[in-house]
Structures are given as C-alpha cells and as structure tokens.
C-alpha positions in Angstrom: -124.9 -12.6 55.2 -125.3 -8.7 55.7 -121.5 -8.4 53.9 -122.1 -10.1 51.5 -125.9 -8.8 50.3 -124.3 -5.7 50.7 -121.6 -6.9 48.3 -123.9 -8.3 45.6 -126.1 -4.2 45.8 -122.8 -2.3 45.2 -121.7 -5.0 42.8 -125.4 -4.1 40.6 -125.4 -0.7 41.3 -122.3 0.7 39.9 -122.8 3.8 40.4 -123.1 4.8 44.5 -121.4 7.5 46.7 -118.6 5.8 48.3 -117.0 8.2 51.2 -113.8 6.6 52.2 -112.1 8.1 55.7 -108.9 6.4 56.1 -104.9 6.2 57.4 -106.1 7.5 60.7 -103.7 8.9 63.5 -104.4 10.3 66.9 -102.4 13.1 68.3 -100.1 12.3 70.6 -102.2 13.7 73.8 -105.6 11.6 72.3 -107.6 14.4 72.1 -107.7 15.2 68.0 -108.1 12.1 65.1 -105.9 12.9 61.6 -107.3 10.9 58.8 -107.9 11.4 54.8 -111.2 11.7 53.0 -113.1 12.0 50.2 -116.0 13.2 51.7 -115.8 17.0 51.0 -115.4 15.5 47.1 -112.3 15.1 46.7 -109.4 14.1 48.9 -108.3 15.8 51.5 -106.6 15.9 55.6 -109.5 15.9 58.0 -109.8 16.6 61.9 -112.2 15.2 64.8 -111.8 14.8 68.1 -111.0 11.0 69.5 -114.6 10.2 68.9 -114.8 10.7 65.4 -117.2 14.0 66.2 -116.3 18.1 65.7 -115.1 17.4 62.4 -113.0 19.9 60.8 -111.8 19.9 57.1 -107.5 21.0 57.6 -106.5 21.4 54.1 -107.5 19.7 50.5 -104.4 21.1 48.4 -105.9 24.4 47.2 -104.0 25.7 44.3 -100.7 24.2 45.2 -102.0 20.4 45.0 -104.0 17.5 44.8 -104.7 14.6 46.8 -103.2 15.1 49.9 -102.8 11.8 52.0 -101.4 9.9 54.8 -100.8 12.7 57.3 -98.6 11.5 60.9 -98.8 13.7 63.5 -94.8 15.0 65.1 -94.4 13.6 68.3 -95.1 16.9 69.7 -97.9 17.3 68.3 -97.3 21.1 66.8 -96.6 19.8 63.0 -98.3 16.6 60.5 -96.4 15.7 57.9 -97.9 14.4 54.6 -98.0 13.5 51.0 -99.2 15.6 47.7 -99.3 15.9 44.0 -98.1 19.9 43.3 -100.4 21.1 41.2 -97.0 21.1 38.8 -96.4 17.7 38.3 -96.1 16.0 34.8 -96.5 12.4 35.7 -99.4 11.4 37.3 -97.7 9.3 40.3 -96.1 12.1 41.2 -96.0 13.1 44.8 -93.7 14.9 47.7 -93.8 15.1 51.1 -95.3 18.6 52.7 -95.1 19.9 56.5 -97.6 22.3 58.0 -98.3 23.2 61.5 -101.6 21.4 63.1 -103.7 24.3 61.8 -102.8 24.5 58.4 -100.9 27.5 58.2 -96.8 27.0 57.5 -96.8 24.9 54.8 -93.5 23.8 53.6 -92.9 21.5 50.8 -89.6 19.4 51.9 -88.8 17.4 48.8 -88.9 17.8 45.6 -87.4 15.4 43.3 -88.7 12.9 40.9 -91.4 10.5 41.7 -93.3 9.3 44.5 -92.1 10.4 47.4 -94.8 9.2 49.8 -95.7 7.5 53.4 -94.2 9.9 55.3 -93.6 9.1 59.9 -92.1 10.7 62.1 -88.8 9.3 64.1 -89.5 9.6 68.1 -87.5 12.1 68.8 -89.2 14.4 66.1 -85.5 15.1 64.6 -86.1 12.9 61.7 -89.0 12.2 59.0 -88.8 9.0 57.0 -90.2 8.3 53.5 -89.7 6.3 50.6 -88.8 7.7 47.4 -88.0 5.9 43.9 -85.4 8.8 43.1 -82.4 6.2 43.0 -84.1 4.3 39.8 -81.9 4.1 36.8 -84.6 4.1 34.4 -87.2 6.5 34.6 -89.5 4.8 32.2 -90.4 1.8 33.8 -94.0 1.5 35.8 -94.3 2.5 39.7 -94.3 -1.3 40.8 -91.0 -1.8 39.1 -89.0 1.0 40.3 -86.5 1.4 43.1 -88.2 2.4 45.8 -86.2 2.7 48.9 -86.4 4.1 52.2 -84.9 7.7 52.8 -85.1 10.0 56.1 -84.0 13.9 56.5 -84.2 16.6 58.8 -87.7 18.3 59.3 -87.1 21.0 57.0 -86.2 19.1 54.2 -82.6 19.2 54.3 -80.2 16.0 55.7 -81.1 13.8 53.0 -80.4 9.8 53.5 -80.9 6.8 52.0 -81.2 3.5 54.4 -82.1 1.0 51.9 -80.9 -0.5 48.8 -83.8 -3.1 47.9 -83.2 -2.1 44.4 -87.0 -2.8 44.5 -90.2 -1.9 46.2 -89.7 -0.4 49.6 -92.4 1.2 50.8 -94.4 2.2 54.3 -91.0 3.2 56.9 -91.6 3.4 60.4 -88.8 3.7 62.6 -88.7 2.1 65.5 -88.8 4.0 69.1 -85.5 3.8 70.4 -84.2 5.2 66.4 -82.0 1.9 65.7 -84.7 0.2 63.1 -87.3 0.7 60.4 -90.0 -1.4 59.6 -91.6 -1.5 56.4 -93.1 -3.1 53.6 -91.0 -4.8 50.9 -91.7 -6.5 47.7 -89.7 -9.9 47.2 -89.2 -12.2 44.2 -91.4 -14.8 45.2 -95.0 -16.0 44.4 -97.6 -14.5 46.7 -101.1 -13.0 45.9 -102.4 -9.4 45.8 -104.6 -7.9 47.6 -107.8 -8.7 45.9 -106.5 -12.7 46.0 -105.1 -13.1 42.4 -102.0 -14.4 42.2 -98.8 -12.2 41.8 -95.0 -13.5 40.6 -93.9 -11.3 43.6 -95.1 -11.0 47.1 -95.6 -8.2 49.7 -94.2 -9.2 52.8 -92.8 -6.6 56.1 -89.5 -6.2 57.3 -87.3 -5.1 59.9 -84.5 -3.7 59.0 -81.3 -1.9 60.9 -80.3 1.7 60.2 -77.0 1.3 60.7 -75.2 -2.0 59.2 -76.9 -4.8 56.9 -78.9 -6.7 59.0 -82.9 -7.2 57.3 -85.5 -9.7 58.4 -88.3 -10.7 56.7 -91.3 -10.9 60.1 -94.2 -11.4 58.2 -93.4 -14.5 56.1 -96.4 -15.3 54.2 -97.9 -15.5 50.8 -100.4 -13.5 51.7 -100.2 -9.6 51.0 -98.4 -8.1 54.2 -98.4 -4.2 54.9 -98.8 -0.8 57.0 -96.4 -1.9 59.3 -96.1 0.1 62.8 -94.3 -0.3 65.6 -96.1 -0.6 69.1 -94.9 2.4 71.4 -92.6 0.6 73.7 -91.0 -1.2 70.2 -92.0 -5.0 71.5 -94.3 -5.5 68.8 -94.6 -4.7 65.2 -98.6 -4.3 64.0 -99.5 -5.1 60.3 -102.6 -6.1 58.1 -102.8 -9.3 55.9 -105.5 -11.2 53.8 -103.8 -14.3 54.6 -107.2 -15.6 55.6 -107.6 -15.5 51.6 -110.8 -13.3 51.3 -110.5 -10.9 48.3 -109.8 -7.1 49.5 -110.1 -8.0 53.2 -107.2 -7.9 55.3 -106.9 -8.3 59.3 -104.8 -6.8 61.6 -101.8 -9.3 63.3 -99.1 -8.5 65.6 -95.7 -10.5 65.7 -92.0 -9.7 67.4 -89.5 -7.4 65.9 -87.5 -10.9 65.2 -90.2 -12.5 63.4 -91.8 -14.9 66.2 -95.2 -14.8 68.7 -96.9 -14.0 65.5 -101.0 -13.5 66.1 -104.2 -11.6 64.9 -106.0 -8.9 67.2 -108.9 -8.7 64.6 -110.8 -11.1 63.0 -114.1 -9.7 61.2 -115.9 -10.1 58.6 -115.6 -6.2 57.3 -111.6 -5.5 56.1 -109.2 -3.9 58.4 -105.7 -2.1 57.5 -104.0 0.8 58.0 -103.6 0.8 61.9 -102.4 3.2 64.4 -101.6 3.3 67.6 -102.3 6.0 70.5 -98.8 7.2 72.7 -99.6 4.8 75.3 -99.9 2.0 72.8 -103.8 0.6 74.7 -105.8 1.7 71.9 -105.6 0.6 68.5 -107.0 3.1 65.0 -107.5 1.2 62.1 -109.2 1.8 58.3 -112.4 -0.1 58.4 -114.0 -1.1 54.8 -115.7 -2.5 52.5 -114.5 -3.3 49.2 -114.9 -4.7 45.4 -113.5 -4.3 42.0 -115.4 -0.7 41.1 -116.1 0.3 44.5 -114.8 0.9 48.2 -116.4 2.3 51.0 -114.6 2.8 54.8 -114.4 4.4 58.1 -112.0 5.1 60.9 -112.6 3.0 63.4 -110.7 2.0 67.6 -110.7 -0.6 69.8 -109.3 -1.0 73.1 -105.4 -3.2 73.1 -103.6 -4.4 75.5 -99.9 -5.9 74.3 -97.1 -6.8 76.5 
C-alpha cells in the first residue's frame, strides 16, 4: 500500500528530485562500493565504503565526457573500467569504454570506434575486458535496438581486439565466466516477449550462455518476461539475473538458475524492483540496484543482502 501511494504522489507530482545510485560493484577485498549517480547533478562514478557511508565523488567526465556509467572493478582491484560519451561524439548513443586507476588519475580511453561500445567486465584473470560493441553493423542508419550488437573482448590497454559473437542482433551485458571458457549475456531473440514496463514487444530479452571457443549458445533464462544483467556467481555454478516475469510494470526480481539452463529460482521477491546485481569475491553477499519506477520518473539505491549458493 506504501508502494503504491507512493506511486500515485510521483505519478501527480511530475516534477520531483529523483537521485538514482545504481550498477553497484564491490572491490574485490569488500572494503570500497563502485556505483553510478546522479546525485552530484549529473551522472557520474561514485565511491563508499561496504556500508554505503564515506562517500567520495571519483570522476563525472570533466571536459573529456559525459555520462560515465557502469564502472567493474579489475580483479586486482588497482584499475575500473567503464563506459562514456567523449565530449566529441556526433551521435548521441555514442559511447566507449575508458580505464583509470581506482583514484582517478590514468585515464585511458581504450576504444574508439563507432557506436555504443558499453557494459564493460573484467575476465578473472584481469588479462581480458569484455564489451559489446555494434561496430560490425552494415547499416549505420538504423536505430540502437536494431543494430548488431555483439560481444567483443581485448587486452587492457585497448589493443587485442575480438569478436565472440555473431547474433547479427542485440548482444548486450558480457560476463565471462571464472574459469575464461564462457560468457554470459543478454540477447535479443525473434520471439514475442514483453518489455520492461510490461507492454508487449515482437522480440524478447532473454540471457545466454555462450562458449568462447566453438558454437555452442544456450538460451538459460527462457521466458517471456524481460531477462537481463546477467553475472556469474564466483565459483561459476550459478548464473544471477533480474526478471519481471512476475508481470509488474518496471519491477524486476533477482533469480538464479545453472549455467545449463536448469535449478532455476528467485533469491528476491519484494515489492520495490531489483536489477543490476553484483556479487562480492567470496560470492555470500549479494549488491543489487533497488528502485522505484514509473513512466516520467525513477528513483533507486544500492542496496546488499547476505547469500548463500551452493
């Protein structure tokens, strides 16, 4: 009842300040939270400490670009890779994926071709950062949801370009998986599903799992519901997700099923939406994007709970 009154006063309103800290990730020794945030007034890569306190704005673009998001820690810690529009750009879902060490300083823009180049994680070994990029698209006219985004990794400098997938479609959100022979992510497949916000969509968002060396691709989430933000769990027996499959417009909740598509089930089932979750490098404590949300407005929160997966 609170939800929902609080629904129908943002609904009236119109007009509200709406902070939105989300895409958390803990470092790898659980002592300092990444997230993005709006709260500074515009978007930007934020620090705290594992309790959400000491917080510490990192960097918000300056005059080299805007709307830095999704930041992933290395897996050792010293470097956070990350997503930005250069203040150059020409179209406006333009974006490439930046490095800097864990105080700032060293930035290095690693790619720099023509789209969005996003989603940005880190392989376990640090010797490899994956991202999706629509750069293989034949026709550079047609709209972000209709492009060919695949999944691409290279070296941590930038250089080693190479492409894993050819969905000739949207690929978005890799993850590989601990022991380097898999990526999970999301994929966009000709079938009917529904969007986010519940309306119904000719295509569906659904995760997969897919090898990095061969063919093989498998389809885990198999809903109609929108499927995404995959992750793996540390020791690679369990890929994490959201989903609204419970059919409740913008709210999602946060499942867990095998990498082979079975002993599917939901850690989280509240009334406020969850997505975006994270995991801490023993794997017992989940991160997650908490929020509310409604055609003109969204407001969230980083936000942990205890786990305990096989």
């Amino acid at each position: 009842m609170i939800i929902a009154s609080i629904a129908f006063a943002v609904a009236q309103l119109g007009s509200v300040t709406a902070v939105r800290d989300s895409y958390p990730d803990i470092s790898p020794d659980g002592r300092v939270l990444l997230f993005q945030s709006n709260r500074s007034g515009k978007q930007a890569i934020w620090l705290a400490d594992e309790k959400g306190g000491n917080l510490h704005l990192l960097f918000d673009g300056g005059t080299l670009g805007t709307n830095p998001a999704t930041p992933r820690w290395s897996p050792d810690g010293q470097w956070i890779a990350f997503a930005m529009r250069p203040a150059d750009a020409s179209d406006e879902d333009e974006s490439d994926i930046y490095r800097m060490r864990r105080d700032g300083t060293e930035l290095q823009r690693l790619t720099n071709a023509w789209g969005d180049d996003s989603h940005p994680h880190w392989s376990a070994d640090g010797k490899r950062i994956f991202f999706n990029s629509p750069r293989a698209t034949p026709d550079r006219k047609l709209e972000w949801s209709r492009q060919w985004i695949d999944i691409y990794s290279m070296a941590p400098d930038g250089g080693d370009v190479r492409r894993h997938t050819d969905c000739r479609a949207v690929c978005t959100y890799p993850v590989p998986s601990p022991d380097g022979r898999f990526v999970v992510h999301r994929q966009v497949v000709p079938s009917p599903g529904i969007n986010w916000d519940t309306s119904t969509s000719e295509r569906n968002s659904e995760v997969f799992v897919t090898a990095l060396k061969g063919s093989w691709s498998i389809n885990v989430s198999n809903s109609p519901a929108f499927d995404g933000w995959p992750i793996w769990s540390p020791n690679g027996r369990w890929i994490l997700f959201a989903s609204n499959r419970a059919k409740s417009a913008n709210v999602g909740q946060i499942l867990a099923v095998r990498p082979d598509g079975t002993g599917l089930h939901e850690l989280t089932d509240v009334k406020l939406s969850r997505a975006q979750p994270s995991l801490s490098a023993d794997g017992n404590r989940l991160y997650l994007y908490e929020n509310l949300e409604t055609d003109n407005f969204e407001i969230g929160h980083v936000a942990s709970m205890p786990l305990m997966l096989p």
